[in-house]
N, C-alpha and C positions, 0 to 999 in steps of 0.2 A: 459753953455747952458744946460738946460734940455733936459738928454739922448731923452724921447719919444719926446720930442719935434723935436730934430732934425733926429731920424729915419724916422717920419710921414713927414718932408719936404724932405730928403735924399731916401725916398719910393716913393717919388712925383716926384722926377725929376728922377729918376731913369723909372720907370713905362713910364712915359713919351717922354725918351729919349732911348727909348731901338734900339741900331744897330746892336745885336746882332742874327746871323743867322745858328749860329751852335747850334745840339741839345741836345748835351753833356753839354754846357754849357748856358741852358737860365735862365730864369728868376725864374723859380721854383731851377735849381739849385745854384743860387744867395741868396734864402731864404731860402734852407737847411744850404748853407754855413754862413749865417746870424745868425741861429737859436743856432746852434752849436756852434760859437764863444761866442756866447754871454753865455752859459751856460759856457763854459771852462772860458773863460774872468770874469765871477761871481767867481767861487773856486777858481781860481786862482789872484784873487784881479789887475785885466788888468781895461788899462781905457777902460771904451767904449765911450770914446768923439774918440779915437783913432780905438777903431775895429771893432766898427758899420760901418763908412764911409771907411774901409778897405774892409771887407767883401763884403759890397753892390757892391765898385767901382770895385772889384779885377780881374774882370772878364768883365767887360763894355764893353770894345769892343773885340772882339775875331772874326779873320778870323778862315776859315775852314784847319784844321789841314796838306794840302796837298799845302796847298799855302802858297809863301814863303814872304808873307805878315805877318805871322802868330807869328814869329820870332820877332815883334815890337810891338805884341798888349798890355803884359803886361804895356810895357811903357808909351803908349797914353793911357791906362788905368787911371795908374796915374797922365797923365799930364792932362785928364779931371777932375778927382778928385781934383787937386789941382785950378784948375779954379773953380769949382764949390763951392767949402769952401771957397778958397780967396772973392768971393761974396756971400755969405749966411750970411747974418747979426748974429752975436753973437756968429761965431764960433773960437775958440781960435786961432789966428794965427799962435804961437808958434806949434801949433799939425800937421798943414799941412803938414811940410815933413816927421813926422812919420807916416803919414796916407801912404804918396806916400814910403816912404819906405819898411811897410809893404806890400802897392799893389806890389813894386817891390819884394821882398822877397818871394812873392806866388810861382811863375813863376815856374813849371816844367821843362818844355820847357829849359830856362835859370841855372839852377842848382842853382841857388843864394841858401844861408843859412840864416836865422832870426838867427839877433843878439839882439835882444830886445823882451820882453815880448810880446806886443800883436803883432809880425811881429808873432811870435813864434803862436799865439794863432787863427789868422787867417791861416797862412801855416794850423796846425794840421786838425782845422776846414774844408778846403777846401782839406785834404789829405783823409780826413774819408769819403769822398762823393765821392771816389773812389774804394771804398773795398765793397765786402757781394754782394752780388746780386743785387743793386744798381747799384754798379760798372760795375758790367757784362752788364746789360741792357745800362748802355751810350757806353760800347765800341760795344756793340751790333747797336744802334742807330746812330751810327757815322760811324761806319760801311755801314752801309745800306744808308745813308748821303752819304759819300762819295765815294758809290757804289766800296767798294773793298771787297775782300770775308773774312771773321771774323778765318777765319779757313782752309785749303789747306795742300794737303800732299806733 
């Protein structure tokens, strides 16, 4: 399958299907985390039939961080992932569970470790959109989200 081909339908249902209501993790930072993979993923010779649909799903569904719902999102992450590829006409079937492995492999929350390339390439990708002032501003915004104080002596 042609990479842009399947981003522009993987950007489509994604756009479309967003359940995501935390602000740390919406949809702009889905396409930093997107943007970023794909550039490591290029130097680093990663499939992106594999960390295109990593990146976009990694984050799909996400409860807010105080609820203890929040603990199972990486999972139905990729168990939506893997529905959405298993139906998308032309996508390699064999790549499905490295997609859903690297979505599992993201996971903070869960400690998990990337034992293959692009698990490795989306982890990095989605660790970097946590540092620099960036960073500050989502714990800042998640903060103020889930109305607890950022800071206390």
């Amino acid at each position: 399958m042609r990479i842009y081909t399947l981003k522009e339908k993987l950007l489509g249902i994604i756009l479309s299907n967003t359940r995501n209501s935390d602000v740390a993790h919406d949809s702009e930072h889905t396409f930093r985390v997107l943007k970023t993979a794909e550039k490591i993923a290029r130097a680093e010779k990663a499939d992106l039939e594999v960390v295109i649909p990593a990146a976009l799903f990694h984050d799909f569904i996400v409860s807010a961080k105080n609820n203890p719902k929040s603990r199972s999102d990486t999972k139905l992450s990729a168990d939506f992932a893997k529905q959405v590829l298993s139906e998308l006409k032309g996508y390699p079937a064999h790549k499905i569970d490295l997609v859903c492995r690297a979505i599992l492999d993201c996971s903070f929350t869960n400690g998990t470790k990337p034992n293959f390339l692009e698990s490795k390439v989306v982890k990095d990708a989605d660790s970097l959109d946590t540092v620099g002032s960036l960073g500050v501003m989502r714990i800042f915004a998640t903060a103020g989200q889930l109305q607890i104080p950022f800071y206390s002596l």
